[in-house]
ZAMAR-467227 format. One record per residue (C-alpha): residue in three letters; x, y, z. Coordinates in steps of 0.5 Angstrom, whole numbers, plus 500, padded with zeros to 3 digits. Layout:
ALAXYZ/...
This chain:
UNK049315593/UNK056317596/UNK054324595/UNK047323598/UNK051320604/UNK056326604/UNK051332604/UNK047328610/UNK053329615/UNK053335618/UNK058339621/UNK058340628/UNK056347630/UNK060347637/UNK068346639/UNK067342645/UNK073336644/UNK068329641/UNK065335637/UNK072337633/UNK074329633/UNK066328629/UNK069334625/UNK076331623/UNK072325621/UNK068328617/UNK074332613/UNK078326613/UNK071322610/UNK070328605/UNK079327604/UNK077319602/UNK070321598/UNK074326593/UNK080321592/UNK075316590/UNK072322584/UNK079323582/UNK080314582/UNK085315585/UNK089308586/UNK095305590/UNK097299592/UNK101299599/UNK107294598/UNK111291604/UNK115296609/UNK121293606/UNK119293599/UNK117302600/UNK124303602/UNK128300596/UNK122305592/UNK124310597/UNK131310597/UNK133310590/UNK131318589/UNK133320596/UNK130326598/UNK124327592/UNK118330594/UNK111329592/UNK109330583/UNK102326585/UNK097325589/UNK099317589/UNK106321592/UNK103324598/UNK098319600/UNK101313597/UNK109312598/UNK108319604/UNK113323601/UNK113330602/UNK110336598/UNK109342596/UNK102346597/UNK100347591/UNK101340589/UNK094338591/UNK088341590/UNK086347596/UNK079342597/UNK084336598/UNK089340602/UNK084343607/UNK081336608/UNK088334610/UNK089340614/UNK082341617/UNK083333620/UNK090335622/UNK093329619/UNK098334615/UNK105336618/UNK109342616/UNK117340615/UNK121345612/UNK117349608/UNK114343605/UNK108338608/UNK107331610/UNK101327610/UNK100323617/UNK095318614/UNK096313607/UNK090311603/UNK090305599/UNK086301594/UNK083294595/UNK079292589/UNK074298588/UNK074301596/UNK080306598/UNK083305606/UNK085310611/UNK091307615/UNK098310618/UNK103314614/UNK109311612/UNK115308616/UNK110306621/UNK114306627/UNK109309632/UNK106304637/UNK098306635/UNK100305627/UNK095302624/UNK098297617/UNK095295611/UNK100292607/UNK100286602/UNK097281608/UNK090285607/UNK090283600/UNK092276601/UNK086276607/UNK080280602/UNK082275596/UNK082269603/UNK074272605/UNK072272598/UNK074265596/UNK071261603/UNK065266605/UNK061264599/UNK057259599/UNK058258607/UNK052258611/UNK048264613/UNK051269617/UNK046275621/UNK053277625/UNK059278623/UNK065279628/UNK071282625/UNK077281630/UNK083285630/UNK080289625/UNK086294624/UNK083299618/UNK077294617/UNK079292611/UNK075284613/UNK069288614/UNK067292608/UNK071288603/UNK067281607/UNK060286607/UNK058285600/UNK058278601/UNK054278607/UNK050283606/UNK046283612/UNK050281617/UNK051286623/UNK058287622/UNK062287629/UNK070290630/UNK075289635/UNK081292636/UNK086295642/UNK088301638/UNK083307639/UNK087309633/UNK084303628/UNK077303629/UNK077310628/UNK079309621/UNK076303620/UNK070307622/UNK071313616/UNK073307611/UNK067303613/UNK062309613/UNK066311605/UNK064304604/UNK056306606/UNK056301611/UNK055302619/UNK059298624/UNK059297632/UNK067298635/UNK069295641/UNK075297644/UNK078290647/UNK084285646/UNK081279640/UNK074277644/UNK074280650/UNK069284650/UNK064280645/UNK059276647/UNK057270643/UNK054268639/UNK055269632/UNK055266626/UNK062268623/UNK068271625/UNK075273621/UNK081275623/UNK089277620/UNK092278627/UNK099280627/UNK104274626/UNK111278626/UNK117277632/UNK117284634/UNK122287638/UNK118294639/UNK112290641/UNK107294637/UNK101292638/UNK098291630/UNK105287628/UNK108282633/UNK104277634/UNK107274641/UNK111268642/UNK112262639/UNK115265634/UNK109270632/UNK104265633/UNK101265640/UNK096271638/UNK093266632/UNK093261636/UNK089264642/UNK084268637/UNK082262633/UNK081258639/UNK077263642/UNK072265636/UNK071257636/UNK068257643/UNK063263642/UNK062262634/UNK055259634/UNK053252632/UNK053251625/UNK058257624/UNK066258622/UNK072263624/UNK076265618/UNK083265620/UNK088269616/UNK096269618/UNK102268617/UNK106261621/UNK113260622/UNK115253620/UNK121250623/UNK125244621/UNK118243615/UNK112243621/UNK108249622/UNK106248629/UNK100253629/UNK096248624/UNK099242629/UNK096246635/UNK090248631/UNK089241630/UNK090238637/UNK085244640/UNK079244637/UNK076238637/UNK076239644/UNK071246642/UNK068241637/UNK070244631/UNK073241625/UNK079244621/UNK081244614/UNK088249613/UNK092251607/UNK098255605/UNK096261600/UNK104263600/UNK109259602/UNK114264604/UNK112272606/UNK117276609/UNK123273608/UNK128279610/UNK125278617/UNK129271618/UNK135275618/UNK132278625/UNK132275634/UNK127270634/UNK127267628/UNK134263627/UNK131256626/UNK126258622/UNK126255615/UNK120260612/UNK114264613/UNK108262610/UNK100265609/UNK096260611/UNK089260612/UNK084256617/UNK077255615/UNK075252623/UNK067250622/UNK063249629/UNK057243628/
């Protein structure tokens, strides 16, 4: 069925500008479609945690493709295959250096999908991230959605890659999946990994749900929960040591989501002398939006070399947590 899908696409006749943009997603769809005949599989750790693997060969290149488009390292020519590297090349995701090529776009496994996303460092302001929080929040969605009520529409908020769309689609398959972001970067990717995954998305450019109308039946969100001196738009969460941005989507997806419907919130809380402020927050907002709010942790310390940096001095840990927000 994917081939059938791939061979539908065709290729545009024309040069104008959208046209080379539809060409360059349809390489980088071909890049994900050859990758997945080869099982390919990578599993993105955390920056710091690339780093230390980086760091213990300094400058080595590339022996596989997990090199090149898993731990972004550079790479001979004539390490992947020609189809590979003119995928890459023709997308113009590949950079030269030195006699040797860097692949600008990483690809990861979640369960059986492949995700396009920013190459590592992502130290660029439209980076789009995928790391271990993306599969802390597929394993979230995969254990709350089922048995929930019916869902006709999905909206993903924040959508970064699109990983809480396509790894939410097969739980919700015959929701009418919505996603958001303010990086035109991110929903390009999360458009092509969507397309990979056979689905078909509607993408809105919009800060959260600016530009979404209500109702629907189910939102989910991974919003950025880090303090962020750089400001990047898919790490820092904003004030209250990160929480802010958490707090606003959850309190605004509870004013739109439909009677009956829930927001699925997964991120990351900063708790302070023992209290997670942003579950007191969700607990003292919502009832006012009439829902209801059932709060856990899933890990009680994630990304812990961040408590070493400004904002975070009076900060015990940084906990995963999940809000399953229900609206009657």
């Amino acid at each position: 069925m994917r081939r059938t899908l791939l061979r539908a696409l065709s290729r545009p006749a024309v040069v104008g500008s959208a046209d080379r943009h539809e060409q360059a997603d349809f390489c980088l769809l071909d890049l994900l479609e050859r990758l997945r005949a080869l099982d390919y599989r990578f599993v993105t750790p955390t920056p710091e945690t690339h780093r230390r693997v980086l760091e213990r060969e300094p400058g080595a290149t590339a022996r596989d493709l997990r090199g090149i488009f898993g731990w972004s390292l550079p790479f001979e020519r004539a390490l992947p295959s020609a189809e590979i590297f003119d995928a890459l090349g023709s997308a113009g995701m590949v950079r030269e250096e030195a006699g040797l090529f860097r692949s600008l776009v990483r690809i990861s496994s979640i369960g059986d999908r492949l995700f396009l996303h920013s190459s590592y460092p992502t130290n660029e302001i439209d980076s789009v991230f995928l790391g271990p929080d993306s599969y802390r929040f597929a394993r979230f969605l995969k254990a709350e959605i089922p048995g929930g009520p019916p869902v006709g529409r999905l909206v993903d908020i924040g959508a970064g890659a699109g990983v809480g769309a396509v790894m939410a689609a097969a739980l919700v398959p015959d929701a009418r999946l919505t996603l958001t972001d303010i990086n035109p970067f991110a929903l390009r990717l999360a458009r092509i990994n969507a397309r990979h995954a056979g689905l078909t998305v509607e993408t809105l450019i919009c800060p959260g749900l600016d530009g979404v109308a209500g109702p629907f039946d189910l939102a989910i969100a991974n919003p950025p929960f880090i303090v962020d001196p750089g400001k990047r738009a898919y790490r820092d969460g904003g004030a209250g040591q990160g929480s802010a941005l958490s707090l606003a989507w959850a309190l605004a997806a509870a004013r739109k989501v439909a009677a009956g419907g829930r927001v699925l919130l997964y991120t990351g809380s900063a708790i302070v002398a023992g209290e997670d402020r942003l579950e007191a927050a969700l607990r003292a907002s919502l009832p006012n939006a009439g829902c209801t709010l059932r709060y856990f942790e899933i890990d009680p310390d994630i990304f812990g070399e961040e408590l070493g940096r400004p904002g975070y001095e009076d900060v015990d840990r940084i906990a995963a947590v999940g809000a399953v927000i229900e609206k009657g």
